[in-house]
N, C-alpha and C positions, 0 to 999 in steps of 0.2 A: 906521434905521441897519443898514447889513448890510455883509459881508464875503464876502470867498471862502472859502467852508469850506475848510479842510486836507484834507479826505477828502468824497466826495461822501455825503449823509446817507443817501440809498436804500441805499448801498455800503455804509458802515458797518453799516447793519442789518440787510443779506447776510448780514454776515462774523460779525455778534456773533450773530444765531441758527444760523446754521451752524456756529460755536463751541462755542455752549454747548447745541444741542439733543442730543446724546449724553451731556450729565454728567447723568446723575440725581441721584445724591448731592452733597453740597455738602462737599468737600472745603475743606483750607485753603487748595489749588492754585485749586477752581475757585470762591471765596470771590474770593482773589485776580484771576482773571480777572469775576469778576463787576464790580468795583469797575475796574477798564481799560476794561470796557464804557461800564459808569457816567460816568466820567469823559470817554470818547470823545461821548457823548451828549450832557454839561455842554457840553462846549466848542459843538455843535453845534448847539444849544438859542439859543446866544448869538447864532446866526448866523441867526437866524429869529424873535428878537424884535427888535420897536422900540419901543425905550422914549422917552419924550416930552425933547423938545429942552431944559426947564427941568431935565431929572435932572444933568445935567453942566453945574459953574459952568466951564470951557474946554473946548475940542476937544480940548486934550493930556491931559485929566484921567481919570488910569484905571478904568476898570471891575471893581469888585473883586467876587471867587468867594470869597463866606465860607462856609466850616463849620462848622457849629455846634458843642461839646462835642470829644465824642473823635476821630476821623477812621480813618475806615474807609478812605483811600484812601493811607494813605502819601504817597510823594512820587509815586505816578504821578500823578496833580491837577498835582500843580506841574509835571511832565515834557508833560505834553498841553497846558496852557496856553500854557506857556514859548514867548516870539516873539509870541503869538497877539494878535491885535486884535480889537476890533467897530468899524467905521469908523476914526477915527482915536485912539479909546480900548484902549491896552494892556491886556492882561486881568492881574492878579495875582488870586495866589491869599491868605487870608489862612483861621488859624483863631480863631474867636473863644469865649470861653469864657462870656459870659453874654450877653442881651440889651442891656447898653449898650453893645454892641463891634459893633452891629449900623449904628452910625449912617451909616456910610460903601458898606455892601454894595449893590450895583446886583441881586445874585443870592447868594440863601441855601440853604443847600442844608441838611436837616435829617436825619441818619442816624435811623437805627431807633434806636441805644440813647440819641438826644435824644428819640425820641418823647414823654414825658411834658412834654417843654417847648416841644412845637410850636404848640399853642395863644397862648402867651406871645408866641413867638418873631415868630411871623404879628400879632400884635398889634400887637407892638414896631415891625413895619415899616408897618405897613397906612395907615398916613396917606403913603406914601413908593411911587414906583413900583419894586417892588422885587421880580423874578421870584423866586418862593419855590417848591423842588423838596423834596420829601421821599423815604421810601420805607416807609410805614407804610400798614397799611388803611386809616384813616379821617383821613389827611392831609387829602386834599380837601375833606369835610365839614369840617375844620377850618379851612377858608380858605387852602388851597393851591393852587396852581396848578397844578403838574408832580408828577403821581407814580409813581414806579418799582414795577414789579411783576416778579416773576418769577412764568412762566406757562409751566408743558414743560419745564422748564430757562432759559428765554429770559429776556432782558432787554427787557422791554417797558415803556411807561407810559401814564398816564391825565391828560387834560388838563383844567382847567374855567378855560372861554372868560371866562364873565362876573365870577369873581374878577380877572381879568388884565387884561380890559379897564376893570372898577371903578378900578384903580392904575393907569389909563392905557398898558397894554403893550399890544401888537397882536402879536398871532401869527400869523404865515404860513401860511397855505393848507396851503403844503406842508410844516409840520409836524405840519398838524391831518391831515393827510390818511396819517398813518402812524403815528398815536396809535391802543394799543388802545382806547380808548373815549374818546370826546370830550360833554364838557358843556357843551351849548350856549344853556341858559336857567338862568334863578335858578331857582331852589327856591321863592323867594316865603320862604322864612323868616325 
């Protein structure tokens, strides 16, 4: 399932390290611009996975962008989504406050101050094809898919292939191909 991205993804990660490579400090401004990035990337994220044709019971049925706990991203999440589709699934955004609110999400997304319940949270979906993004160090080793790093100031992230492919997602070439680091075999653990 793909779409036309809103913004071209190379373009986008022009502008968000051109951005934010002169903040060194982490201001509430550039806090705030960090999580615009974040959100610019969610949306584009969505447009380079394909999730399996059994995930959605109709074509009209939306693709929901959950976040876990508090949210870091204010209303700009819902301002970048807003209009937006994967195929012929409308994107909403929803936040959901514990693990059973998880039943519906097609994509999770797990801030830093959920870290302590990303293990759970990856659990709760893992039977379900369900792209899981964090922003924590050891997201990945926890059974994540997508994770956010800032790296110089930048807004960068780290992929692993064979959790997403395990849930049935496929990821596009050309997301892998502008991921700081990509995992491309099991660990065997």
């Amino acid at each position: 399932m793909t779409t036309a991205p809103r913004r071209s993804f190379v373009g986008l990660i022009v502008v968000s390290i051109a951005t934010l490579v002169c903040l060194p400090a982490r201001t509430a401004a550039q806090q705030g611009l960090e999580y615009e990035v974040k959100a610019a990337f969610l949306y584009n994220f969505i447009s380079f996975v394909t999730w399996p044709s059994t995930t959605f019971a109709a074509p009209s049925d939306p693709l929901r962008v959950c976040v876990v706990g508090a949210d870091p991203f204010g209303s700009v999440l819902d301002r970048t989504m807003e209009g937006g589709s994967s195929g012929t699934h409308p994107l909403i955004v929803e936040r959901v406050r514990d693990e059973g609110g998880l039943s519906r999400c097609a994509v999770v997304f797990v801030p830093r101050a959920a870290d302590a319940r990303a293990s759970a949270v990856i659990r709760a979906v893992a039977s379900r094809a369900v792209l899981t993004i964090g922003e924590s160090p050891e997201f990945l080793e926890k059974g994540g898919m997508i994770n956010f790093v800032l790296e110089g100031g930048k807004v960068r992230f780290d992929v692993n292939v064979p959790t997403a492919a395990a849930r049935g997602l496929v990821l596009s070439s050309r997301l892998l191909r502008v991921a700081r680091n990509t995992i491309r075999t099991s660990s065997g653990a």
